[in-house]
N, C-alpha and C positions, 0 to 999 in steps of 0.2 A: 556730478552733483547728485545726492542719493534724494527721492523721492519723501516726501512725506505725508502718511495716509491723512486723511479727514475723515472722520465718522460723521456720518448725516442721519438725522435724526427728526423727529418731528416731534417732540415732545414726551414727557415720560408715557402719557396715557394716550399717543398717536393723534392722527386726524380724526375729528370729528363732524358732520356736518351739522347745521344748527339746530337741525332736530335730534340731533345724538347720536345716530348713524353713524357707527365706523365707515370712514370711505372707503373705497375702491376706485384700482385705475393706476396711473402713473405721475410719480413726478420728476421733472424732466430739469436739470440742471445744463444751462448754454452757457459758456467760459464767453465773457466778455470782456472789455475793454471800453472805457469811456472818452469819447474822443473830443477835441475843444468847441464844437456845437452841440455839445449836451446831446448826441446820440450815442448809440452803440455798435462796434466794430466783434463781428464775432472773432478767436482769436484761438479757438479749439472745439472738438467733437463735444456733440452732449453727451450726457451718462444719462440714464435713463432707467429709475427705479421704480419697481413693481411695489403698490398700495396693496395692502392684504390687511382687510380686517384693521385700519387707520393705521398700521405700523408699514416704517421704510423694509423692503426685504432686505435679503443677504445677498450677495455681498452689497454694502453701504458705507462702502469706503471711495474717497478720490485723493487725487495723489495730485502735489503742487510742489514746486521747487522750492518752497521756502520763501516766496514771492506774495506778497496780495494779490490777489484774485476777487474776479467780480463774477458772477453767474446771474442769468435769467431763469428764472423759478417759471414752471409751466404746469400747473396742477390740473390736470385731465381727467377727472371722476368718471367712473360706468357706472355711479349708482343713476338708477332710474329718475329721471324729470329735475336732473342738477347742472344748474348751468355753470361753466364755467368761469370762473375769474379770468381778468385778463392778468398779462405777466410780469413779474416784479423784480426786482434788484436787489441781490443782496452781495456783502463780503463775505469771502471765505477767508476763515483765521488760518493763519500760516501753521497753526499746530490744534492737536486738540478734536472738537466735538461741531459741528457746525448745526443749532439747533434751528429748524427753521421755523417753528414756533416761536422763540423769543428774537429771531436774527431781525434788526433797524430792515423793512423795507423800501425800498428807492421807487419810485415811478419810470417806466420804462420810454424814452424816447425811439427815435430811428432805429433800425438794427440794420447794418452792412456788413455786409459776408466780405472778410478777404481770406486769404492765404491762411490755412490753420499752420500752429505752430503747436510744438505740445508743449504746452502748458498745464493741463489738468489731465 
C-alpha cells in the first residue's frame, strides 16, 4: 500500500509567542491511538521538527497509509522564560496539509506505550 505524505505546517505566518516572538525549539508529533477509557495507546515513532524563526523546517512531511491517524502535539520552545504548554490531540487528514494552527485540539488523557506499528 503506497504511503501518503502530510505537509505540517503551523500556519501561513509560523509560531508566534504572545508577545510576537517567532518561536524556537521543536515540535514533536506522537502517532496515537484512542483506546475505550478515553486514554491513549502510543502506536508509532514521533517525528520531531526543528522551530526556526516560528516556521516547521524541512523536511515536514509524514506519511500515513490512507488511515486516520491521531498524534500528540509536544511544543518545546527554547525561547528564553517560556513555559511550556502541556500536550494536545489532534487528527491527521489522510491527504493534504495538516495545519496545526487551525487543526480542532483534543485534551490528552493517559499515554500507554505498546508495540509500535508503522503507521506514520
Amino acid at each position: 500500500m503506497p504511503l501518503t505524505p502530510i505537509t505540517v505546517i503551523y500556519g501561513t505566518g509560523g509560531l508566534s509567542l504572545p508577545d510576537g516572538t517567532p518561536a524556537t525549539g521543536t515540535i514533536t508529533l506522537q502517532p496515537v491511538q484512542e483506546t475505550p477509557d478515553a486514554a491513549y495507546t502510543i502506536v508509532a515513532a514521533p517525528r520531531v521538527f526543528t522551530l526556526s524563526a516560528g516556521q516547521i523546517g524541512t523536511p515536514n512531511t509524514i506519511d500515513t497509509n490512507g488511515q486516520p491517524v491521531q498524534v500528540l502535539v509536544y511544543e518545546q520552545f527554547t525561547n528564553p522564560g517560556v513555559k511550556n504548554a502541556p500536550p494536545y490531540v489532534v487528527a491527521v487528514p489522510t491527504s493534504g496539509t495538516l495545519d496545526l494552527s487551525t487543526a480542532s485540539r483534543g485534551t490528552v488523557g493517559v499515554v500507554t506505550p505498546t508495540d509500535r506499528k508503522s503507521v506514520v
